[in-house]
GUKOLLUM-939148 format. One record per residue (C-alpha): residue number from 1; residue in one letter; x, y negated, z. Coordinates in steps of 0.1 Angstrom, whole numbers. Each point is the difference from the previous one (the first is absolute). Layout:
BEGIN
(NUM,A,(X,Y,Z))
...
***
This chain:
BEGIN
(1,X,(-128,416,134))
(2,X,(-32,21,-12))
(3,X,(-6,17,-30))
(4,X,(-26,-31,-10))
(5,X,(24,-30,10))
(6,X,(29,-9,-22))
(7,X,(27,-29,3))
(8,X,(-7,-30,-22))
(9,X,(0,-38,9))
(10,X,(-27,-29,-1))
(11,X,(-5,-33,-16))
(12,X,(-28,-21,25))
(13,X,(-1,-35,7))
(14,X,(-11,11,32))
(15,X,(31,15,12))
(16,X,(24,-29,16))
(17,X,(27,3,-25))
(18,X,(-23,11,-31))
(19,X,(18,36,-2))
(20,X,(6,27,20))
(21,X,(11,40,-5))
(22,X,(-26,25,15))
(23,X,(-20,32,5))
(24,X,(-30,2,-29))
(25,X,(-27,23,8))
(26,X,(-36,3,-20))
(27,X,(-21,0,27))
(28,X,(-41,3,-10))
(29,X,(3,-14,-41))
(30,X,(28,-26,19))
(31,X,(36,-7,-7))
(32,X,(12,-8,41))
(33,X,(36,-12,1))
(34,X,(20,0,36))
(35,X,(26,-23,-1))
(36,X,(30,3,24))
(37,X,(-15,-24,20))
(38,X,(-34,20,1))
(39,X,(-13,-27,-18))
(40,X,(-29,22,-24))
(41,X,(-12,-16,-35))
(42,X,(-29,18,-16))
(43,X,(-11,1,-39))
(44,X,(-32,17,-12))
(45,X,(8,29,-22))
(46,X,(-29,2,-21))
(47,X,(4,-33,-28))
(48,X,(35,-2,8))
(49,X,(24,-12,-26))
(50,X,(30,26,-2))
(51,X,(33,-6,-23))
(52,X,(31,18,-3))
(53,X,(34,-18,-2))
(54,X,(28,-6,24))
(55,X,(41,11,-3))
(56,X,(-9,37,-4))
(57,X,(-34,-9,-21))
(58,X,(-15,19,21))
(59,X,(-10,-23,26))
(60,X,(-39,-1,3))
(61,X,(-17,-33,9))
(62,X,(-36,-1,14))
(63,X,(-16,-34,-1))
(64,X,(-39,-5,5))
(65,X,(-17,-36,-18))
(66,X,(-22,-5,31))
(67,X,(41,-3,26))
(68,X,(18,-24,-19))
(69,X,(39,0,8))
(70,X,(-2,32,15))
(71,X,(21,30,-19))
(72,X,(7,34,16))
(73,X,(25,21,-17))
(74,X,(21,33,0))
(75,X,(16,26,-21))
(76,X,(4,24,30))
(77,X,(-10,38,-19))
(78,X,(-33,8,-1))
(79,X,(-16,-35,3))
(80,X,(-12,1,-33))
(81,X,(-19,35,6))
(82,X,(-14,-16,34))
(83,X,(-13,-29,-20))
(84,X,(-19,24,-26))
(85,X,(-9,21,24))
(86,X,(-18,-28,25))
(87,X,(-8,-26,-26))
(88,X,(-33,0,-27))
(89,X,(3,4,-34))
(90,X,(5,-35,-5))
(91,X,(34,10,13))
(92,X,(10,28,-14))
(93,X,(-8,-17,-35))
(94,X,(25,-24,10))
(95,X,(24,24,8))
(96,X,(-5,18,-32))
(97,X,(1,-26,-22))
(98,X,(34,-7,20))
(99,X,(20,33,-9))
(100,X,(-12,-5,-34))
(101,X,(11,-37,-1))
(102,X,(33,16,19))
(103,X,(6,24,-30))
(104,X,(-3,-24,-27))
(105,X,(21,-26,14))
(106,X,(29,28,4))
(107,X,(-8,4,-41))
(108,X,(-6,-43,-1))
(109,X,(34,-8,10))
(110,X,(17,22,-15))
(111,X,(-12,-6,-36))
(112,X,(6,-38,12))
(113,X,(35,1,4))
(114,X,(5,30,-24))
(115,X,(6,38,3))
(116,X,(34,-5,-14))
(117,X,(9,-25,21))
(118,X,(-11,13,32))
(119,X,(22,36,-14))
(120,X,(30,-20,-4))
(121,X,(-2,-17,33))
(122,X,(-11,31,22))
(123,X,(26,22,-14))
(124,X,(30,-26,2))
(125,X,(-5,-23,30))
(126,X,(-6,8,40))
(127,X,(-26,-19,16))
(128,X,(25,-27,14))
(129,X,(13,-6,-37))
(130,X,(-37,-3,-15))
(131,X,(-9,-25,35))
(132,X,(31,-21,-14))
(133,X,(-13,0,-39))
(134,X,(-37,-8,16))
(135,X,(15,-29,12))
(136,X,(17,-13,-35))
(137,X,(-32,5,-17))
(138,X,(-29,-10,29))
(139,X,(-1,-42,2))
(140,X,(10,-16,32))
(141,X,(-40,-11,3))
(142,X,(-2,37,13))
(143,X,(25,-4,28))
(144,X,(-18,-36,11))
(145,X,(-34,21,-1))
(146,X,(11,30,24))
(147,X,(16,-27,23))
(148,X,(-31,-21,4))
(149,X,(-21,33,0))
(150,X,(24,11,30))
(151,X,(4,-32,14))
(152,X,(-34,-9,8))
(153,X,(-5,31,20))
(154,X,(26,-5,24))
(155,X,(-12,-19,32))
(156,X,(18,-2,34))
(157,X,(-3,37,7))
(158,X,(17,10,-33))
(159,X,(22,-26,6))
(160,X,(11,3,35))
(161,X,(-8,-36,10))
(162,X,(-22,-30,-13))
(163,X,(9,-23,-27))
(164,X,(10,-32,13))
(165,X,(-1,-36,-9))
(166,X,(41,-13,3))
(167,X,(4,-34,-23))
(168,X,(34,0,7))
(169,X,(11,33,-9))
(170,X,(-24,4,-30))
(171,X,(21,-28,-13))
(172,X,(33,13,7))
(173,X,(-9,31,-15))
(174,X,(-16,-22,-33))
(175,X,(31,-16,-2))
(176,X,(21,34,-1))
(177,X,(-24,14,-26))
(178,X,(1,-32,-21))
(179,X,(38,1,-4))
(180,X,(-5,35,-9))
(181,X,(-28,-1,-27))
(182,X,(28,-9,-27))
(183,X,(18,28,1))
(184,X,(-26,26,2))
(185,X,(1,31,-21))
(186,X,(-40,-10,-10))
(187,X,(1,-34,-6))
(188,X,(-38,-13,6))
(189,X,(-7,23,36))
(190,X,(-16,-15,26))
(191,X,(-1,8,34))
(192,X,(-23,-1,29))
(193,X,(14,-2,36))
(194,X,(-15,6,27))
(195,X,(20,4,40))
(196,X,(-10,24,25))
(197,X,(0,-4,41))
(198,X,(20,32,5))
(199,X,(33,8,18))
(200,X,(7,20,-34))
(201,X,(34,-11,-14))
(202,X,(-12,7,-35))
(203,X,(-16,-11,-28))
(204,X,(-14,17,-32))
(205,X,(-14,-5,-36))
(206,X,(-28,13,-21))
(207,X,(-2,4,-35))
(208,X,(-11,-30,-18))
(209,X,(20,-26,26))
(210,X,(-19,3,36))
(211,X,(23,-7,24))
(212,X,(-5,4,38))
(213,X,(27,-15,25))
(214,X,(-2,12,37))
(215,X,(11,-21,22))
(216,X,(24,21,22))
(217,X,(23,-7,-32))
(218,X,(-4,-37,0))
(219,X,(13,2,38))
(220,X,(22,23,-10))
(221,X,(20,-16,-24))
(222,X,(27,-18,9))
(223,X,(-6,-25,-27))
(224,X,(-19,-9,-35))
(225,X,(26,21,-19))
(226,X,(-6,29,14))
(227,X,(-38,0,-2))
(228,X,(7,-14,-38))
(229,X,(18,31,-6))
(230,X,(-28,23,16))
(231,X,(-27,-16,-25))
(232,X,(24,2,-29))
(233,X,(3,40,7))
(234,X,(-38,1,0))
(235,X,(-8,-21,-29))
(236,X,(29,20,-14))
(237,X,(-24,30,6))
(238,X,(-29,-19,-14))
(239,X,(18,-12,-37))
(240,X,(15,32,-4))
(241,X,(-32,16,4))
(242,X,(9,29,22))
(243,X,(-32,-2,19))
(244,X,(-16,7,-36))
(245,X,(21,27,-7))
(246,X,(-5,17,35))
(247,X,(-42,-1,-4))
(248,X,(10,18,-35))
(249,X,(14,24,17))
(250,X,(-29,6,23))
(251,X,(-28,-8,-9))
(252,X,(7,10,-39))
(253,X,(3,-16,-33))
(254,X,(-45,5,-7))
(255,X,(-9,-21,33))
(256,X,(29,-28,-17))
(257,X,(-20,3,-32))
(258,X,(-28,-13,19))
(259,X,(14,-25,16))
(260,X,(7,-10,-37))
(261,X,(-31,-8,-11))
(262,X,(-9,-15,33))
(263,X,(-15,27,24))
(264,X,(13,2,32))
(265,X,(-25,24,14))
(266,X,(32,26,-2))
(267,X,(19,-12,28))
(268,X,(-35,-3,25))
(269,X,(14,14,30))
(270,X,(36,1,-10))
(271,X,(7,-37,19))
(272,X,(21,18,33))
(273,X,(23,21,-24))
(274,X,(4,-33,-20))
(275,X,(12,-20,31))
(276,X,(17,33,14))
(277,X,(22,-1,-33))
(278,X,(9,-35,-2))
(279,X,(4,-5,39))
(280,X,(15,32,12))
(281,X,(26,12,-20))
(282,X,(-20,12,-29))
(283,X,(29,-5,-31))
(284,X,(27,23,-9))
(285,X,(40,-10,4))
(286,X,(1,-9,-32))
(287,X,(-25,-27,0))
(288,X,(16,-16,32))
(289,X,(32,-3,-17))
(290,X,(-17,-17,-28))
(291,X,(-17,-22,25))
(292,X,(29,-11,18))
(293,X,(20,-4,-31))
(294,X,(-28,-21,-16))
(295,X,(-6,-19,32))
(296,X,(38,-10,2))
(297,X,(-1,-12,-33))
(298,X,(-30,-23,4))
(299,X,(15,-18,31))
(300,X,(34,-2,-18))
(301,X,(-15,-14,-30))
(302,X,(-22,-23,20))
(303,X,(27,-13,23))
(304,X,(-9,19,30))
(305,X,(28,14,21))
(306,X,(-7,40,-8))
(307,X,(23,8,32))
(308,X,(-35,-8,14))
(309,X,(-11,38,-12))
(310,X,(34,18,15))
(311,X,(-2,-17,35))
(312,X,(-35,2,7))
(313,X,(5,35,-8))
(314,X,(29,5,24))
(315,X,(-15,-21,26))
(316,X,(-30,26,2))
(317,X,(21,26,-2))
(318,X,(18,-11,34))
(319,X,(-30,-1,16))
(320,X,(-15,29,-7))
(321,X,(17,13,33))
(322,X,(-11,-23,18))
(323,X,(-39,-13,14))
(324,X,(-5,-26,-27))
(325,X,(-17,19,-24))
(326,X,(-17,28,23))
(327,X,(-34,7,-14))
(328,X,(5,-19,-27))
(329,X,(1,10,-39))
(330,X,(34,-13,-15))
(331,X,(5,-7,-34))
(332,X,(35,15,6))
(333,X,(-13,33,14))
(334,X,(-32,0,-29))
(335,X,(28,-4,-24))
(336,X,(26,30,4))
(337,X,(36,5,0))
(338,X,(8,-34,7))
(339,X,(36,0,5))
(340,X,(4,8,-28))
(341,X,(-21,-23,-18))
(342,X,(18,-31,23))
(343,X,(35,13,-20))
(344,X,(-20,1,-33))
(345,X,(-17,-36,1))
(346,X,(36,-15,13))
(347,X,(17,19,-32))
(348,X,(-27,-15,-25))
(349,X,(8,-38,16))
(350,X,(33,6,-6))
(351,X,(-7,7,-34))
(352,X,(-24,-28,-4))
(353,X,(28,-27,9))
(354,X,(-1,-29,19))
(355,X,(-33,-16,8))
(356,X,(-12,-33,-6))
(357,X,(-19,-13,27))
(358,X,(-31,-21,1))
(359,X,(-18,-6,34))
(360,X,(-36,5,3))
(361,X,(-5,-28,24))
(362,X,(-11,28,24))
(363,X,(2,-12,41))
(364,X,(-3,41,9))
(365,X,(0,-4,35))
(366,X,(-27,-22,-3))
(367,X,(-18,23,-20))
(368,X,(0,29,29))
(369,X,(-10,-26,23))
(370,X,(-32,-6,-18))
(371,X,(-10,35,2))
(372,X,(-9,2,39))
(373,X,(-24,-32,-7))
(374,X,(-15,24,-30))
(375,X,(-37,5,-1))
(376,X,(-17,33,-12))
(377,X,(-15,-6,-34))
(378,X,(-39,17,-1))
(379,X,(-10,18,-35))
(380,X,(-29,-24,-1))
(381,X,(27,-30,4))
(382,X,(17,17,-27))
(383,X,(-23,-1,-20))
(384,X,(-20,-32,1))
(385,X,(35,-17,-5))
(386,X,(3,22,-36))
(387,X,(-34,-10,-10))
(388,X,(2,-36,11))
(389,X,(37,0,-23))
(390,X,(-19,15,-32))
(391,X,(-25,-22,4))
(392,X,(18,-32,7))
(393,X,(25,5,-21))
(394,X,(26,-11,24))
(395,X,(32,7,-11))
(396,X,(27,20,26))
(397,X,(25,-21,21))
(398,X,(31,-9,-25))
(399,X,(21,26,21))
(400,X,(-23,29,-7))
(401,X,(-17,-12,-33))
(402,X,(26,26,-21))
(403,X,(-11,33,30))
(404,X,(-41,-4,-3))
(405,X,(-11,31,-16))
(406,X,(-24,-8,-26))
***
């Protein structure tokens, strides 16, 4: 890479999946992006829109009134000095009044929450004991807004596999959640499901209830228990708020404060590390533990054999020698030292007593059947079938009435 190109990313309808890391490079008064698939976006420098934001703050956004949809950004050194250096003075009064606007928020926010406050909290917390107080203090509406933010930025390359359309097992899977929802730890979450064409025994959970299901772990378990105790870990994950309290961590307590009062122009660009964290081993030992004990205590409470959790775990972990899971992400090996976790989740049933059972009416081995007839489901399907709902005012099937996010 030259002097004059930096690593940054695009937003462009005009790129097949909408986003894409890249090369920028200003190139006569022109932004040119390079995407990894040599796709190349361009954006007019001179009446450019620039903004600052982004998990460091210091990511720098170039838009341009006359490209609609289309955002190049970085915060590789030196970009900012490239874009004074290239653009007119429109520019650079933009990035003036930026720093300036820079320095007084630093003075904004901390008058906001108060100098003695911030004192007491610098000098006698870490960062992962303030992430955990964010999360007492920050409403839930913060954690559905990251979610949807992050969710709707993920398409089938993100993902690993298109969304598809599976009647049978969106129902199973409503069914699970339903006799769940009583014994959350939030009582009025929601949760929006979507399943995945992949070979990836896993599943994962954004803030805020988004749920995606692959379905190399509808295959994979051996029955409706198992997967149960799969989405109870993740929802676990989701009620808890440990997604929350790992983007604290990151991304900092000022971008939250944003979120707050509704901007979400802080976490532009930050949609892989959100799906990176959620789906690949992004929480600490202590929040699994606290998933898998909160997860064991939903399906005990709801009548849902908890063994489930404990054999599908064992039953990975006996075929991690083998072929079955070769190339394939499993939620065992995403979720580490799981031998000892089986021993943990069998101790905490023990404790919990005896079980009373309630059957979900679930015919499972139907349920994998119907995923080789499954049909790809296009974004545009997607999302003339949300508008023609709103508009309608249809209500949801009475099995997944109680999982429609709202």
């Amino acid at each position: 890479m030259t002097e004059t190109s930096f690593a940054g990313g695009v937003f462009s309808p005009e790129l097949e999946d909408r986003r894409s890391p890249g090369s920028i490079a200003l190139v006569d008064g022109k932004l040119v992006i390079t995407t990894r698939s040599d796709a190349t976006v361009t954006l007019p420098l001179i009446g450019a829109r620039i903004e600052v934001g982004g998990a460091s703050g210091k990511m720098v956004f170039c838009r341009h009134p006359q490209h609609e949809g289309v955002t190049i950004y970085s915060e590789s050194p030196g970009f900012v000095d490239a874009l004074w250096a290239a653009g007119d003075e429109g520019i650079r009064a933009q990035l003036r009044a930026l720093w300036e606007k820079r320095k007084r928020a630093r003075w904004g926010i901390a008058g906001w929450v108060g100098a003695g406050l911030v004192a007491v909290m610098v000098t006698y917390y870490s960062l992962a004991a303030l992430a955990g107080l964010a999360t007492v203090v920050i409403p839930y509406s913060v954690d559905e807004s990251i979610g949807e933010f992050a969710h709707e930025q993920m398409g089938p390359k993100e993902l690993g596999g298109a969304v598809v359309e599976a009647p049978e097992a969106e129902q199973a899977i409503a069914k699970i959640i339903d006799a769940l929802k009583p014994h959350l730890a939030i009582e009025d979450a929601t949760f929006d499901i979507q399943i995945v064409r992949s070979d990836m025994v896993n599943a994962f959970a954004l803030p805020g209830g988004y749920i995606t299901v692959f379905t190399g772990l509808i295959e994979k378990s051996g029955t409706y228990e198992e997967l149960a105790a799969v989405l109870a870990h993740e929802i676990a994950h989701v009620t808890l708020r440990h997604g929350t309290t790992r983007i604290v961590e990151s991304i900092g307590v000022v971008v939250v404060l944003q979120l707050v009062f509704g901007d979400v122009g802080g976490l532009a660009g930050l949609a892989e590390e959100l799906f990176t964290m959620a789906a690949i081993n992004g929480y600490s030992r202590g929040h699994e533990s606290e998933a898998d004990e909160e997860g064991v205590r939903m399906l005990h409470e709801a009548g849902i054999n908890p063994t489930g959790a404990a054999r599908f775990f064992q039953t990975l972990k006996d075929s991690e020698s083998g072929t079955d899971l070769s190339g394939a992400l499993s939620w065992v090996s995403t979720h580490p030292a799981h031998g000892e976790r089986i021993e943990a989740i069998e101790d905490h049933i023990e404790e919990l007593g005896e079980t009373r059972e309630r059957d979900l009416h679930i015919d499972w081995a139907a349920v994998q059947e119907s995923l080789k007839t499954a049909k790809d489901k296009s974004p545009e399907e997607g999302e003339e079938t949300k508008d023609k709902s709103e508009e309608t005012g249809d209500e949801a099937p009475a099995d997944a009435q109680e999982t429609t996010k709202e």
